[in-house]
DRENTORKOL-3810 file (N, C-alpha, C; in nm, 4 decimals):
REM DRENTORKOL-3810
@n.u->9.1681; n.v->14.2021; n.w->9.6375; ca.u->9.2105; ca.v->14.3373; ca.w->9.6727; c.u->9.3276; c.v->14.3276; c.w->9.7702
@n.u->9.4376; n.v->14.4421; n.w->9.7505; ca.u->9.5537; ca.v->14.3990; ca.w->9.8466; c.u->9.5418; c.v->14.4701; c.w->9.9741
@n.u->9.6250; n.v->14.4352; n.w->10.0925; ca.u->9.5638; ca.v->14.5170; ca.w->10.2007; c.u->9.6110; c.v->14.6317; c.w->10.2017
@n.u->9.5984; n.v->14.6812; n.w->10.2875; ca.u->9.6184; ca.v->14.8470; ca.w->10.2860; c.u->9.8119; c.v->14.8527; c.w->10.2949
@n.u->9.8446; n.v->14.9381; n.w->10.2226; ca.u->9.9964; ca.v->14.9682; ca.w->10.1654; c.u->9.9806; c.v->15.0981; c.w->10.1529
@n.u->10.0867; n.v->15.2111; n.w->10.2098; ca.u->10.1181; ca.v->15.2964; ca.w->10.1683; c.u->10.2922; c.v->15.3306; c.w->10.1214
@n.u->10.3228; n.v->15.3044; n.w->10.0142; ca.u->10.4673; ca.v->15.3035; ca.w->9.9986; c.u->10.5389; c.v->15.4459; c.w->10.0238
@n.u->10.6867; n.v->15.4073; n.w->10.0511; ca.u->10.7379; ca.v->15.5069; ca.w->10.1277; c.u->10.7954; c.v->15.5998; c.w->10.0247
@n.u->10.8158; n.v->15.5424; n.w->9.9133; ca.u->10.8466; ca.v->15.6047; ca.w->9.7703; c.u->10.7667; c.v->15.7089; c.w->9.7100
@n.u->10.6177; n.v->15.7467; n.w->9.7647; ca.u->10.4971; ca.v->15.8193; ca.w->9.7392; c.u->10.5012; c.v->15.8967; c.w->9.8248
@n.u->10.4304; n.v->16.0461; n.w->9.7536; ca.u->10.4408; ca.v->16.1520; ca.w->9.8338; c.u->10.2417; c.v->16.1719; c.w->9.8088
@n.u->10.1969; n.v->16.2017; n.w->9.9336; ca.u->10.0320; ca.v->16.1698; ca.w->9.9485; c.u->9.9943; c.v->16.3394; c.w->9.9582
@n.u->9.8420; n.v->16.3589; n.w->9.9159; ca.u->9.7637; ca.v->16.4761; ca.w->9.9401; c.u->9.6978; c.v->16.3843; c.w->10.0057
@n.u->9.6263; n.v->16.4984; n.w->10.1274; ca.u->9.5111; ca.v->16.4661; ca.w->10.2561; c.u->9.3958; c.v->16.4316; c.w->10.1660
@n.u->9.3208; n.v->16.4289; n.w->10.0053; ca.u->9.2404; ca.v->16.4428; ca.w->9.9559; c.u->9.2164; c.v->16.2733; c.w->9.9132
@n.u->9.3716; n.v->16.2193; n.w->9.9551; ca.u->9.3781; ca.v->16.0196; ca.w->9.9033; c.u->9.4313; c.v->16.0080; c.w->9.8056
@n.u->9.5208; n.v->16.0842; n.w->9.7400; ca.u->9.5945; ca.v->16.0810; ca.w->9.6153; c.u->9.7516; c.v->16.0730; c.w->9.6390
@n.u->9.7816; n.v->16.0338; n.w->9.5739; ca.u->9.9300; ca.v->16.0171; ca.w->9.5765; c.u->10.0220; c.v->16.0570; c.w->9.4272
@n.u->10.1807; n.v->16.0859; n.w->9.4641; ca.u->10.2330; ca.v->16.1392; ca.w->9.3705; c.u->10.3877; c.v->16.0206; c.w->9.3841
@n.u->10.3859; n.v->15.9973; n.w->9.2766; ca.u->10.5414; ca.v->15.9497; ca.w->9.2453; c.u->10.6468; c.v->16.0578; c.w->9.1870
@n.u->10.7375; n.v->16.0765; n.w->9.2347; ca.u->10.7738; ca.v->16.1909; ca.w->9.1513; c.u->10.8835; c.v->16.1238; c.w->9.0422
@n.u->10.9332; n.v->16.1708; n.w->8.8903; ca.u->11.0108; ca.v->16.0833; ca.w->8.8242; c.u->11.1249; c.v->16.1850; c.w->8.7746
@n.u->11.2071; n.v->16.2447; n.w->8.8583; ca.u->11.3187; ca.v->16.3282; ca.w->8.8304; c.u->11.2356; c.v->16.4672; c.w->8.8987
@n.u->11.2838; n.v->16.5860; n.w->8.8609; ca.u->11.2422; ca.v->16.6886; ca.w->8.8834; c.u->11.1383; c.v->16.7792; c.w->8.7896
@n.u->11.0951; n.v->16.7100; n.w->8.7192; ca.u->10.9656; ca.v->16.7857; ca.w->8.6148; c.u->10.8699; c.v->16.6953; c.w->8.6256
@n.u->10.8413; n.v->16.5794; n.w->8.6187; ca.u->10.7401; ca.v->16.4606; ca.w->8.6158; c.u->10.7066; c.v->16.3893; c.w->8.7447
@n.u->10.5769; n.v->16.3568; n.w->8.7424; ca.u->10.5114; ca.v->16.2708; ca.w->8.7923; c.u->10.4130; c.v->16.1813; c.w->8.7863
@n.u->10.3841; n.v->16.0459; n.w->8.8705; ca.u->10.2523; ca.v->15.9667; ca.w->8.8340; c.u->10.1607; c.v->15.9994; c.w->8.9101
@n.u->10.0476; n.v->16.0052; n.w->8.9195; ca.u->9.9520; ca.v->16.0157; ca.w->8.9994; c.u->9.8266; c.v->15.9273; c.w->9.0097
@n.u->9.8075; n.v->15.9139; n.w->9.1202; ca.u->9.7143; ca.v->15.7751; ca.w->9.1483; c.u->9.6156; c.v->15.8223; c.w->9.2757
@n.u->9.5180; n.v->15.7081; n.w->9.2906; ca.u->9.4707; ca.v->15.7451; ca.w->9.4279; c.u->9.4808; c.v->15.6316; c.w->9.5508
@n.u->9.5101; n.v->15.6817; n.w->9.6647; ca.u->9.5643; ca.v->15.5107; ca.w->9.7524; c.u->9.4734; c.v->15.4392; c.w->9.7958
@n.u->9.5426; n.v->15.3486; n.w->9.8523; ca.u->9.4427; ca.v->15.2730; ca.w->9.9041; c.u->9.3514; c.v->15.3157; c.w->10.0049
@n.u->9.3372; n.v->15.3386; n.w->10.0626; ca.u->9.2437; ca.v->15.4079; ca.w->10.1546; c.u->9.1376; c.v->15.4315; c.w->10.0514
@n.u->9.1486; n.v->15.5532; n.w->9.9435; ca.u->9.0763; ca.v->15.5849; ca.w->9.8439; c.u->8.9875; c.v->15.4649; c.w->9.7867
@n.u->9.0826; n.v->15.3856; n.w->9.7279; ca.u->9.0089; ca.v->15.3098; ca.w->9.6427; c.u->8.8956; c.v->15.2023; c.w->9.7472
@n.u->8.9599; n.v->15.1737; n.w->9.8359; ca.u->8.8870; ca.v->15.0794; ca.w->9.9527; c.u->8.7552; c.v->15.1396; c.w->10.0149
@n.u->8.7686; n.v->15.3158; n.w->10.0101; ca.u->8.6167; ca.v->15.3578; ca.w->10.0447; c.u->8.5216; c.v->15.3638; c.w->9.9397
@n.u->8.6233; n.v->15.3777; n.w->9.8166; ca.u->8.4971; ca.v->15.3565; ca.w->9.6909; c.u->8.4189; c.v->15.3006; c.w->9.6764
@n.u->8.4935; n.v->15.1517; n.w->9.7689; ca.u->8.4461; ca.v->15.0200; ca.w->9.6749; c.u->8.4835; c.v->14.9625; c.w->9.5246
@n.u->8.4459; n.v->14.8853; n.w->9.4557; ca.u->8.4512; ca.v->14.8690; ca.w->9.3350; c.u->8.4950; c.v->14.9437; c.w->9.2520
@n.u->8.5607; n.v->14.9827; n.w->9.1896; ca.u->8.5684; ca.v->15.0662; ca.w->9.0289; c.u->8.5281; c.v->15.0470; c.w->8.9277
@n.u->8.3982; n.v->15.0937; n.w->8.8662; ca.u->8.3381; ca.v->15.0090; ca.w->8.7487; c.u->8.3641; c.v->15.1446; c.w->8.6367
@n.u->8.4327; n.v->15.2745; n.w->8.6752; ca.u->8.4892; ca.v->15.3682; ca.w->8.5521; c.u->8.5609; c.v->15.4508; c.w->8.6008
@n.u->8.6584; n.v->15.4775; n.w->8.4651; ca.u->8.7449; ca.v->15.6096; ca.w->8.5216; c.u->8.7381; c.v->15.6670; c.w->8.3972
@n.u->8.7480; n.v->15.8776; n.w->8.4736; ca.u->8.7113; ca.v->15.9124; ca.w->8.3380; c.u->8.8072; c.v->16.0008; c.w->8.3560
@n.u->8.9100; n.v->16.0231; n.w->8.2665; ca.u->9.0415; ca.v->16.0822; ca.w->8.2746; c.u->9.0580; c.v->16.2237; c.w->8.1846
@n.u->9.1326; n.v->16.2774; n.w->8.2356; ca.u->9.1184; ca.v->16.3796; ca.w->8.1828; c.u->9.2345; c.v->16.3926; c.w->8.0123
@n.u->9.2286; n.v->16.4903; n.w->7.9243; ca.u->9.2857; ca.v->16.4679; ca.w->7.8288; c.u->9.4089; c.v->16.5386; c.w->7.8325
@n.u->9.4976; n.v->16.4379; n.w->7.7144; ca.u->9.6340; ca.v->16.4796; ca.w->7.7189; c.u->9.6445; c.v->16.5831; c.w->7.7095
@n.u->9.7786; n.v->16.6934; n.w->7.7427; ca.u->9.7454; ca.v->16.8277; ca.w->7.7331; c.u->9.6924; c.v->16.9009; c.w->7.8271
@n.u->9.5773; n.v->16.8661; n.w->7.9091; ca.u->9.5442; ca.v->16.9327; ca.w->7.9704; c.u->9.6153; c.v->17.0046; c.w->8.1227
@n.u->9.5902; n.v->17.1244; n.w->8.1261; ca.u->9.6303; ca.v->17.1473; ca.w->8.2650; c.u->9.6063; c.v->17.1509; c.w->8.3869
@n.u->9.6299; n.v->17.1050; n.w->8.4807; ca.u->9.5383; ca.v->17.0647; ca.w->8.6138; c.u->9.6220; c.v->17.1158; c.w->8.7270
@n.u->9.5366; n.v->17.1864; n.w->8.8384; ca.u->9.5711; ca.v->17.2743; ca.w->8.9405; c.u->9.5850; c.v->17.2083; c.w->9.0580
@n.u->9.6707; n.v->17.2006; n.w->9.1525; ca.u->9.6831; ca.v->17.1337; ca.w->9.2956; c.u->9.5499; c.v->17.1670; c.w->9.3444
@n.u->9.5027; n.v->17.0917; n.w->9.4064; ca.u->9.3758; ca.v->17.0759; ca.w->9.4834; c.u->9.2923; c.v->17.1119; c.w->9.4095
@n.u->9.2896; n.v->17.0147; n.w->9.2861; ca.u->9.1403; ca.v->17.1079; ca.w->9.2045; c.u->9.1343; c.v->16.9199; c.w->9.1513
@n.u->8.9704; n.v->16.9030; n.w->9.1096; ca.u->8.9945; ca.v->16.7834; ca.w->9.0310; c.u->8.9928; c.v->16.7702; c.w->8.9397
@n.u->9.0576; n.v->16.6588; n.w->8.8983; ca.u->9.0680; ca.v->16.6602; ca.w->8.7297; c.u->9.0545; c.v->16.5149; c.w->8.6534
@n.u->8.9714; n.v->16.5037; n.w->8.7533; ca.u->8.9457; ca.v->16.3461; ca.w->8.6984; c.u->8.8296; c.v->16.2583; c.w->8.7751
@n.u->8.7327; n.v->16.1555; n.w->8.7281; ca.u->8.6357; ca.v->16.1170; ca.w->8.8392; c.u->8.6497; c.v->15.9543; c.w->8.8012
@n.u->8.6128; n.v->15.9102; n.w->8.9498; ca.u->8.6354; ca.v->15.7886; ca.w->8.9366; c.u->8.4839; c.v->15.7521; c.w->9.0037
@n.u->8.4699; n.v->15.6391; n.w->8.9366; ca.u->8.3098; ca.v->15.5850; ca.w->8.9228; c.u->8.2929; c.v->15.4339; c.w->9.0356
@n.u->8.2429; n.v->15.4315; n.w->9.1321; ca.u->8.2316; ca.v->15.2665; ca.w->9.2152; c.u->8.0555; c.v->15.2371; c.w->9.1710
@n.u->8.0638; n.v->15.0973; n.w->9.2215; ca.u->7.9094; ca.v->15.0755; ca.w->9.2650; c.u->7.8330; c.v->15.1632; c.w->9.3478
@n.u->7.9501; n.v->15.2299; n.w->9.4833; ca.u->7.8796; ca.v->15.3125; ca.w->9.5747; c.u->7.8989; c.v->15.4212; c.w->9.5268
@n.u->7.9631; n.v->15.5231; n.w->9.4305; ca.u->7.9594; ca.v->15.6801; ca.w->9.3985; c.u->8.0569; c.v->15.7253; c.w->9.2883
@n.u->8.0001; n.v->15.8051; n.w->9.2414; ca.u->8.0996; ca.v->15.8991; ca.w->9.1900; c.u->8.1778; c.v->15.9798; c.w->9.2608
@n.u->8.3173; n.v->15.9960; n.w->9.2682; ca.u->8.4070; ca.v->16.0383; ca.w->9.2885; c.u->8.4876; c.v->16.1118; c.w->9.2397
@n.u->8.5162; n.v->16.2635; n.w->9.2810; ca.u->8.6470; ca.v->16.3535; ca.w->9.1975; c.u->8.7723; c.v->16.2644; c.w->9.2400
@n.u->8.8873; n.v->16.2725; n.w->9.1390; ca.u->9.0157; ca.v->16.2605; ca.w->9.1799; c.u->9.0477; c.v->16.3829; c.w->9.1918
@n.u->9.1404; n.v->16.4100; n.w->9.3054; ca.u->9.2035; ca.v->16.5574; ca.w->9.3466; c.u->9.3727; c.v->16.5312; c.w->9.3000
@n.u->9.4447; n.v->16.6783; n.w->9.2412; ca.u->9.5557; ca.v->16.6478; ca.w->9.2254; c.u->9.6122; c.v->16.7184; c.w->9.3237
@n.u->9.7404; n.v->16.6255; n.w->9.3267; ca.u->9.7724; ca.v->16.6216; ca.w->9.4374; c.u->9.9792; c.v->16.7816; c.w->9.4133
@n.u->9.9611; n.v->16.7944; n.w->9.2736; ca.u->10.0584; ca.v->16.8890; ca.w->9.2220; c.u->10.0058; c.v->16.9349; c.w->9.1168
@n.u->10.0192; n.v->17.0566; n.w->9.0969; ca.u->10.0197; ca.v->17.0859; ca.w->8.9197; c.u->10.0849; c.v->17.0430; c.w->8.8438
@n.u->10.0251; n.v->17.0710; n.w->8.6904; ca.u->10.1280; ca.v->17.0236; ca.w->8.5996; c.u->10.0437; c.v->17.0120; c.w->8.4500
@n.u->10.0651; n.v->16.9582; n.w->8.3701; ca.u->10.0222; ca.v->16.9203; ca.w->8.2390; c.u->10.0196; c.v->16.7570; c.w->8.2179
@n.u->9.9039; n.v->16.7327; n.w->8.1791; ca.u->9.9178; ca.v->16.5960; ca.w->8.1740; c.u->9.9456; c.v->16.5118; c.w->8.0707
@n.u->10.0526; n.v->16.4395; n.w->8.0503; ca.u->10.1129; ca.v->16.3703; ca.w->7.9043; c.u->10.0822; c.v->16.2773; c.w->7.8950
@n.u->10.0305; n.v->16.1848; n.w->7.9552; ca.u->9.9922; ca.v->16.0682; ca.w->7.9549; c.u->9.8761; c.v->15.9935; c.w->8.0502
@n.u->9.7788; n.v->15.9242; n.w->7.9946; ca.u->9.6544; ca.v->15.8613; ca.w->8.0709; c.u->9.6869; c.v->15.7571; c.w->8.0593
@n.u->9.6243; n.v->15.6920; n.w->8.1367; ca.u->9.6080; ca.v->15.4972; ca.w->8.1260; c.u->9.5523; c.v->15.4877; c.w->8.0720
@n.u->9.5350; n.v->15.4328; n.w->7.9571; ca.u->9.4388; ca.v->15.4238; ca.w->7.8638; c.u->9.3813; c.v->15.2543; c.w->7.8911
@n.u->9.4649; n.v->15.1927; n.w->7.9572; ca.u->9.4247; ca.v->15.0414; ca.w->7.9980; c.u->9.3033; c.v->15.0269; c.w->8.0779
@n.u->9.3006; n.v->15.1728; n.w->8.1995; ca.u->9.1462; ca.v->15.1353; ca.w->8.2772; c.u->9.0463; c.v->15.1713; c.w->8.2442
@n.u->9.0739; n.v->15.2328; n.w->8.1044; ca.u->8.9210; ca.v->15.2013; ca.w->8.0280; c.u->8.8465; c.v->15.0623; c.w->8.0267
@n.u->8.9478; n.v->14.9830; n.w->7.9828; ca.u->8.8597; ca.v->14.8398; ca.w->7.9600; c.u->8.8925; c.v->14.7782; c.w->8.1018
@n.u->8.9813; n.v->14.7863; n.w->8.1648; ca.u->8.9722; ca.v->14.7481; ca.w->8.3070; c.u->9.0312; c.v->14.8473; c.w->8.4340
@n.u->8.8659; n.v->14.9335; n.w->8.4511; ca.u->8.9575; ca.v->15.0081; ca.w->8.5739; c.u->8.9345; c.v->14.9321; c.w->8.7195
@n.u->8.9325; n.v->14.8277; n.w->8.7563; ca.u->8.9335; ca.v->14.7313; ca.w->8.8515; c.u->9.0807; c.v->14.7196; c.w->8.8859
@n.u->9.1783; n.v->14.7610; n.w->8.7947; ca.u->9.3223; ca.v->14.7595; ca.w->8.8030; c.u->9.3144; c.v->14.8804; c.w->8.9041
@n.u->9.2556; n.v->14.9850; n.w->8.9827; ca.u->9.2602; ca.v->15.1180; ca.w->9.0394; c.u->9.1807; c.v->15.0471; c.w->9.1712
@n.u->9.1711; n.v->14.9457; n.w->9.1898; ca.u->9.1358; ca.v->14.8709; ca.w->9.2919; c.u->9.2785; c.v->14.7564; c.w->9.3868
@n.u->9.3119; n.v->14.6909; n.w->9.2143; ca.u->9.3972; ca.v->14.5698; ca.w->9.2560; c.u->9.5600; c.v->14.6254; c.w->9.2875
@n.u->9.5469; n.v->14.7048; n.w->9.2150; ca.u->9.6934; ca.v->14.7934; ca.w->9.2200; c.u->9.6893; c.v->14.9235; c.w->9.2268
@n.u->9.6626; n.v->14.9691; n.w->9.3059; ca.u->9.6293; ca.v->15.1508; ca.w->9.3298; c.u->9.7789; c.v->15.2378; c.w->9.2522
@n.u->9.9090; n.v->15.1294; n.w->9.3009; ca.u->10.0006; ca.v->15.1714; ca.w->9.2889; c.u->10.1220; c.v->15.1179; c.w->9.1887
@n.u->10.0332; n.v->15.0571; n.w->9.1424; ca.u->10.1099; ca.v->15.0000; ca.w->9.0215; c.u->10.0318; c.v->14.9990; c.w->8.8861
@n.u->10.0086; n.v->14.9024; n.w->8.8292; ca.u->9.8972; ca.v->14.9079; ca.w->8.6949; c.u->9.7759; c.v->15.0250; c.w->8.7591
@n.u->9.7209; n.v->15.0064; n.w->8.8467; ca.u->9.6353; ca.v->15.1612; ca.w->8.8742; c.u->9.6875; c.v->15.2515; c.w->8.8485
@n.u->9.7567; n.v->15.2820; n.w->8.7835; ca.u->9.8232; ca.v->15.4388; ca.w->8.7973; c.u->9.7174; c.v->15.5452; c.w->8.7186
@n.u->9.6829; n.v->15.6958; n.w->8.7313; ca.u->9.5761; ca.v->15.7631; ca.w->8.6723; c.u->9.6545; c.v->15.8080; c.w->8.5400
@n.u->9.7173; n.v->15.9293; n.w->8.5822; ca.u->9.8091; ca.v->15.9993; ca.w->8.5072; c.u->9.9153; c.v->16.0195; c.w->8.5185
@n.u->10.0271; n.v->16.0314; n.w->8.4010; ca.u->10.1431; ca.v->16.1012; ca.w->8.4038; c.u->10.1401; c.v->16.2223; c.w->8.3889
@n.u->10.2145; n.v->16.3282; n.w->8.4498; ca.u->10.2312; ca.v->16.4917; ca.w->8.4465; c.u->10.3779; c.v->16.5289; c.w->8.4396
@n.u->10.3439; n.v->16.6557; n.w->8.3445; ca.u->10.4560; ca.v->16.7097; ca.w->8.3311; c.u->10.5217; c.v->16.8641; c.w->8.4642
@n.u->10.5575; n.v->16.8360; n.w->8.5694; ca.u->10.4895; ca.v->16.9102; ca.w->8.6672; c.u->10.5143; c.v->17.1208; c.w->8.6502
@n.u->10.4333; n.v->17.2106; n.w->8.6743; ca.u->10.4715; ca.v->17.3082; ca.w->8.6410; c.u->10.5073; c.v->17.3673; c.w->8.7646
@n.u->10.4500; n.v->17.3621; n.w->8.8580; ca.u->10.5293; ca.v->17.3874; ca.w->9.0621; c.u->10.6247; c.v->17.2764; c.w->9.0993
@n.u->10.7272; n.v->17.2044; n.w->9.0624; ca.u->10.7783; ca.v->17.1334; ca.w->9.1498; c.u->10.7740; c.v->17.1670; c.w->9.2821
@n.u->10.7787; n.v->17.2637; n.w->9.3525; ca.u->10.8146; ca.v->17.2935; ca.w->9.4782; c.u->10.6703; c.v->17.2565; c.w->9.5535
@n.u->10.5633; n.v->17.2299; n.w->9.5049; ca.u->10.4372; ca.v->17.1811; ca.w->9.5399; c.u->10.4654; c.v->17.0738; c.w->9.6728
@n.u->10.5642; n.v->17.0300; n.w->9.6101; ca.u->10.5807; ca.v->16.8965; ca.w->9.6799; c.u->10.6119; c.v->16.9165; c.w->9.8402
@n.u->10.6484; n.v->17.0238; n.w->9.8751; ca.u->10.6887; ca.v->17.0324; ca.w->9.9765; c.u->10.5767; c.v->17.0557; c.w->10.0996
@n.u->10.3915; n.v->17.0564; n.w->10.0170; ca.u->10.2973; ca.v->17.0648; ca.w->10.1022; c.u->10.2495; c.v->16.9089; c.w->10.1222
@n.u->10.3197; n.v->16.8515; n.w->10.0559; ca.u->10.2451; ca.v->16.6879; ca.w->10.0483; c.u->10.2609; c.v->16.6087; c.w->10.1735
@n.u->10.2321; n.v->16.5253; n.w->10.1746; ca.u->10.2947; ca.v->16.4324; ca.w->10.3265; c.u->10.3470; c.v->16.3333; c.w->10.2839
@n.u->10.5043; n.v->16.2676; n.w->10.3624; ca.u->10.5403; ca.v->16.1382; ca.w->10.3904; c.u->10.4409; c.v->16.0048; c.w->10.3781
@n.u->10.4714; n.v->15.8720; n.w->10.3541; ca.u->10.3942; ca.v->15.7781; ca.w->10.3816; c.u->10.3795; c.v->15.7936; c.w->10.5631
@n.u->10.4533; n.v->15.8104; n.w->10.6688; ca.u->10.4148; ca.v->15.7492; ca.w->10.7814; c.u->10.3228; c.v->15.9146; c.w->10.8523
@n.u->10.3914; n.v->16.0408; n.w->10.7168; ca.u->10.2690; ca.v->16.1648; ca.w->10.7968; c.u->10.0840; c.v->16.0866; c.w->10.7163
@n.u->10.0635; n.v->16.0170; n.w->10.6200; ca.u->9.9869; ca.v->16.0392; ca.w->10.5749; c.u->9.9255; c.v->15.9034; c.w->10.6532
@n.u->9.9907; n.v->15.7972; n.w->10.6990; ca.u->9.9560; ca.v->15.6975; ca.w->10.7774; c.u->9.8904; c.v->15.7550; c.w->10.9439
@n.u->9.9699; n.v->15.8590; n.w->11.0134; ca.u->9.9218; ca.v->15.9472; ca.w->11.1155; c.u->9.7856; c.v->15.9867; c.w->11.0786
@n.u->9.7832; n.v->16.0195; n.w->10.9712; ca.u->9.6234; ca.v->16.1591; ca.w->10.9471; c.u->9.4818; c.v->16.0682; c.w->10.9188
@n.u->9.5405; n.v->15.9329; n.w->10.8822; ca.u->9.4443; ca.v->15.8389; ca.w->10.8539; c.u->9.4012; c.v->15.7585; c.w->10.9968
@n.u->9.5247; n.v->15.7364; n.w->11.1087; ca.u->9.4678; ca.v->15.7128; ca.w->11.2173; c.u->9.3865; c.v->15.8121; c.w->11.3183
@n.u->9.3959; n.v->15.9177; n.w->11.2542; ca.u->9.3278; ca.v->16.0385; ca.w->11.3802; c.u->9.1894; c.v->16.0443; c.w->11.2739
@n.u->9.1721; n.v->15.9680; n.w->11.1698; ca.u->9.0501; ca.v->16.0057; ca.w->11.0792; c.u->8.8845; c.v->15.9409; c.w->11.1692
END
């Protein structure tokens, strides 16, 4: 497991999720480390389907450890075009790489301006030391 990383390229919800943004309509969405490290283990992820539409602060996805089931919270709206279909057979990748091969979903975003409630890596590094 890698140590705790929050890249500065990611825009974070207080909920442990993070957003890449990829131009001005799209994004990836994942959950960070922090997230995955309180899970523990990842032994499933259950993703939501292409197409579907998913609301800022609503979840739309659950992620499974040894210690719990877990909602993923999104962290923007949008429509989702694409799942990992890889952490089906290994979602341990949502452990080893939160932020790389972990990735949850791609979205097509329908608020861009969402973004402007999210936090920085060093605001979301602050909220985790006052945690």
């Amino acid at each position: 497991m890698p140590d705790a990383s929050y890249p500065d390229d990611l825009l974070y919800h207080d909920q442990h999720d993070w957003a890449r943004l990829e131009g001005d309509e799209h994004a990836v969405f994942g959950i960070t480390w922090y997230a995955q490290d309180s899970l523990g283990e990842v032994v499933f992820y259950d993703p939501p389907e292409v197409g579907a539409t998913i609301v800022k602060d609503a979840s739309y996805a659950e992620v499974e450890s040894v210690k719990a089931v877990s909602d993923v919270i999104a962290p923007m709206s949008g429509e989702i075009v694409e799942v990992n279909d890889a952490l089906e057979d290994t979602p341990e990748k949502i452990n080893e790489d939160p932020y790389g091969e972990g990735w949850l979903v791609k979205v097509k975003l329908t608020a861009p301006e969402e973004r402007g409630a999210l936090l920085g890596a060093d605001e979301y590094r602050k909220m985790l030391e006052k945690a």
